[in-house]
C-alpha positions as CSV (number, residue, x, y, z in Angstrom):
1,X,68.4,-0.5,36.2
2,X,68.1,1.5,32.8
3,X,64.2,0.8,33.2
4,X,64.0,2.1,36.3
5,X,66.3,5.3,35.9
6,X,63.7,5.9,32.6
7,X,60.5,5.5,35.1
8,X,62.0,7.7,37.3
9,X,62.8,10.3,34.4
10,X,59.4,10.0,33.4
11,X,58.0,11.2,37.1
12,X,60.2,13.6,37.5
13,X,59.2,15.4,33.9
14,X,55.4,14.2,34.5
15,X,55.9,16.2,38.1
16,X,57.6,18.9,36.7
17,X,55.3,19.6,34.0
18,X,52.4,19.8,36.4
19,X,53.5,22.1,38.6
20,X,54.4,24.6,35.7
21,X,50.4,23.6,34.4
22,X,49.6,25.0,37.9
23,X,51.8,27.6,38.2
24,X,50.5,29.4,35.0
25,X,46.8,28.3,35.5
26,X,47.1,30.4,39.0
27,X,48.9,33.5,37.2
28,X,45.2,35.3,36.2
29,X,43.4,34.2,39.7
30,X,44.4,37.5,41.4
31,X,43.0,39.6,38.9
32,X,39.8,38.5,36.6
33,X,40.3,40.6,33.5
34,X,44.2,38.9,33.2
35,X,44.9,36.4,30.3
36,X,47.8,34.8,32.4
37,X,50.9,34.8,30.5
38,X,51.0,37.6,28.7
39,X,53.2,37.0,25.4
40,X,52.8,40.7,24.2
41,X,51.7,43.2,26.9
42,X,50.6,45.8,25.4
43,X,48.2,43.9,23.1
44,X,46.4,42.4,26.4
45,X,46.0,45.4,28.1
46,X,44.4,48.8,27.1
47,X,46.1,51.9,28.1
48,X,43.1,54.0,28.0
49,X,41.2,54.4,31.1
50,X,38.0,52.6,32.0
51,X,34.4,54.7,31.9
52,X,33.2,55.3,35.3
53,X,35.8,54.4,37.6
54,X,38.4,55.7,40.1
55,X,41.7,56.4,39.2
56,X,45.1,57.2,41.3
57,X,47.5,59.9,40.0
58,X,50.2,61.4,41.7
59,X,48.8,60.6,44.7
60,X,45.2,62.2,44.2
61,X,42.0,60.2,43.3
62,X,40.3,61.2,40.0
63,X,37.1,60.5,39.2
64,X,37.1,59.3,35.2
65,X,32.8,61.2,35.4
66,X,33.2,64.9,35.6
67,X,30.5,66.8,36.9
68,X,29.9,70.4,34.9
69,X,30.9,73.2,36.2
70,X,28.5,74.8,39.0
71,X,26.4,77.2,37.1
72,X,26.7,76.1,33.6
73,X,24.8,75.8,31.0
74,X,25.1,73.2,28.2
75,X,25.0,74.2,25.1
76,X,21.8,74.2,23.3
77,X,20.1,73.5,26.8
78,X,17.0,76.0,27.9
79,X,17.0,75.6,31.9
80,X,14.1,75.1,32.9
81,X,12.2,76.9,35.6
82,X,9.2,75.3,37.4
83,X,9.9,72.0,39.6
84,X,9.1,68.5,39.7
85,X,6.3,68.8,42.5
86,X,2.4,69.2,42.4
87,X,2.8,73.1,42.3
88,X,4.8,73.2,39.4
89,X,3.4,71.2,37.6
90,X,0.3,73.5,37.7
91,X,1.9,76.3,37.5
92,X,3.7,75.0,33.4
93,X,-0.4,75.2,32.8
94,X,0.9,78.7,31.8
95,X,3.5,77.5,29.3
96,X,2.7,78.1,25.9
97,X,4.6,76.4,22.8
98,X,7.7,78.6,21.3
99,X,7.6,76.4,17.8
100,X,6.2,78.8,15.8
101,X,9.0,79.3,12.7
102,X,7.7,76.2,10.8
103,X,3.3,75.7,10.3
104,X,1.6,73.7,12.5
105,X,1.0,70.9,10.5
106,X,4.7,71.1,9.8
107,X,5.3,70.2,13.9
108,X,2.9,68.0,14.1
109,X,4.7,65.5,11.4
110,X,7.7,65.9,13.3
111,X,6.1,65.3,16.3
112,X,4.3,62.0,15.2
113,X,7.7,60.7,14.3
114,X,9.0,61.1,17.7
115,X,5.6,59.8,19.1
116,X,6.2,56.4,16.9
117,X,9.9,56.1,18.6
118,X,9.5,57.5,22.2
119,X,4.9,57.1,23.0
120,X,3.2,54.8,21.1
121,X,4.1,51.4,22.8
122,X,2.9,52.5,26.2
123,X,0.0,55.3,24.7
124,X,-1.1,53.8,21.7
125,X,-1.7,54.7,17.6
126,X,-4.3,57.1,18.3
127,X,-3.1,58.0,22.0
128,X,-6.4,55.5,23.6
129,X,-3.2,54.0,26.0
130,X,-3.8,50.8,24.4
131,X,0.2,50.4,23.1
132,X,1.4,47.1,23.7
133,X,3.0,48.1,27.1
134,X,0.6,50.6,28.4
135,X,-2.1,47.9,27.9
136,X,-0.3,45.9,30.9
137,X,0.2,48.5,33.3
138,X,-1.7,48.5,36.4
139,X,-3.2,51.7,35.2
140,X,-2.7,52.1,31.4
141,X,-2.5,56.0,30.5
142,X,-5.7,58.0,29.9
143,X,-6.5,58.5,26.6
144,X,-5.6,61.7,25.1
145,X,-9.2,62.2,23.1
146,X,-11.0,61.6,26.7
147,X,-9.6,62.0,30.4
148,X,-6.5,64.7,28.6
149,X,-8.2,65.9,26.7
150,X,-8.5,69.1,27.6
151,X,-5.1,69.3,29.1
152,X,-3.1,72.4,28.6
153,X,0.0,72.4,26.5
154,X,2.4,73.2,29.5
155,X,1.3,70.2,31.8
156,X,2.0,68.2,28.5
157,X,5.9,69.8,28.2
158,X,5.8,69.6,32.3
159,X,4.7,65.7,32.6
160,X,7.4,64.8,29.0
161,X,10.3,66.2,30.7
162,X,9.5,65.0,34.2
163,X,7.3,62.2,33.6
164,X,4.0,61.4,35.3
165,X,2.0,58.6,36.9
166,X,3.6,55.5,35.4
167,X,5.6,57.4,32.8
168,X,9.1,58.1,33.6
169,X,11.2,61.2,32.3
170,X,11.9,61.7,28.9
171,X,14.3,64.6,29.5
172,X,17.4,62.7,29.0
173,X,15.6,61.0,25.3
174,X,14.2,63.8,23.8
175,X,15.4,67.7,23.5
176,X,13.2,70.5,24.9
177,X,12.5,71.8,20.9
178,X,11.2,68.1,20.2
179,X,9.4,67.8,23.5
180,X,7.5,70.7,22.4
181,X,7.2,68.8,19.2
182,X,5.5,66.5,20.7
183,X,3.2,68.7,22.4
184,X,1.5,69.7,19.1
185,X,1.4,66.0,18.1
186,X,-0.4,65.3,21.4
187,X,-3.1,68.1,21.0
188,X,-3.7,66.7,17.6
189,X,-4.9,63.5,19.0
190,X,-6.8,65.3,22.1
191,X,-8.9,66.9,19.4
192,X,-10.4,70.2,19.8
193,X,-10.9,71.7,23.1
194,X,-14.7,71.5,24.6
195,X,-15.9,74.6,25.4
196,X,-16.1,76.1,28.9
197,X,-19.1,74.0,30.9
198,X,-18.3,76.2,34.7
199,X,-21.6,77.8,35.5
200,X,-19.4,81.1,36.1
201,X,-19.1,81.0,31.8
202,X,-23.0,79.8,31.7
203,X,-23.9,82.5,33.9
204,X,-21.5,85.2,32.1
205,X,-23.2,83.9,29.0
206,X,-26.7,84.6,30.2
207,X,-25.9,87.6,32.1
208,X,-27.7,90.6,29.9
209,X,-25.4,94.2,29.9
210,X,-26.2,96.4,32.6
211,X,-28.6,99.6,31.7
212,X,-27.0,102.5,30.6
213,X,-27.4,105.7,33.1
């Protein structure tokens, strides 16, 4: 009888224990982020609000991202004017690089820096688009020193900031001041300029002055 009552005990406890195993096991299934039994609260969980996400207070639903303000500026920030479309883009041929407190050479160091963090794996060392990247694309970038090379310093600004072809915008990586940075970089590796081929510069070349009445 005394064995029995123990085997009995021993169910009961066994039993007993399992449900309570299951009872906490199943006290973190409703929500994923709970440890289950919490032994200090306030350790477990964060009182600060999570990035990006929605939030109920006193009744009204807050956004934890804030848009700015409509019609401010940030500060430092330049807007800039001419749009991410064909026209604009050949309209910044008319931009012309504001850097002009520190020499040339000066920018140009700066602006190969930022080249070695932000250009060369897709462009390349010496701008050919051979970078480790660029060299897998379906079309790698033209090289600076050939098909750019003649491109103005305001389609270079225009395509950094909005990107171009298989280049994506580098707005959001680099600021407007080493944008234009860059700019200089990039013209050192385009070279100099070749001079004007059009037959209008031929002809106004040719063209002897007109006889004085």
């Amino acid at each position: 009888m005394k064995k029995h009552y123990k085997t009995i005990k021993f169910i009961a406890c066994s039993t007993l224990a399992s449900m309570l195993l299951v009872g906490l096991a199943a006290c973190g299934k409703k929500d994923p982020n709970s440890p289950g039994v919490e032994f200090m609260p306030d350790m477990y969980r964060s009182n600060s609000l999570e990035y990006y996400n929605v939030h109920t207070v006193d009744g009204d639903t807050v956004y934890n991202a804030k848009k700015p303000v409509k019609g401010s500026v940030a500060r430092g920030y330049l807007p800039y004017v001419y749009e991410n479309t064909p026209t604009g883009y050949e309209a910044a041929a008319n931009l012309k690089n504001p850097l002009t407190a520190k020499t040339r050479e000066q920018y140009e160091k700066e602006g190969e820096e930022l080249y070695g963090k932000f250009c060369v794996h897709c462009h390349g060392v010496t701008g050919a688009g051979d970078g480790k990247v660029g060299a897998k694309l379906p079309g790698p970038p033209p090289p600076y020193n050939g098909t750019l090379k003649n491109l103005p310093e305001g389609k270079i600004f225009h395509s950094i900031t909005y990107g171009k072809g298989s280049m994506g915008s580098h707005a959001s990586q680099v600021t407007q001041e080493e944008r234009w940075k860059l700019v200089y970089y990039v013209q050192k590796l385009q070279g100099p300029k070749e001079a004007a081929t059009d037959s209008t510069a031929k002809t106004a070349a040719v063209t002897p002055p007109a006889p004085k009445k």
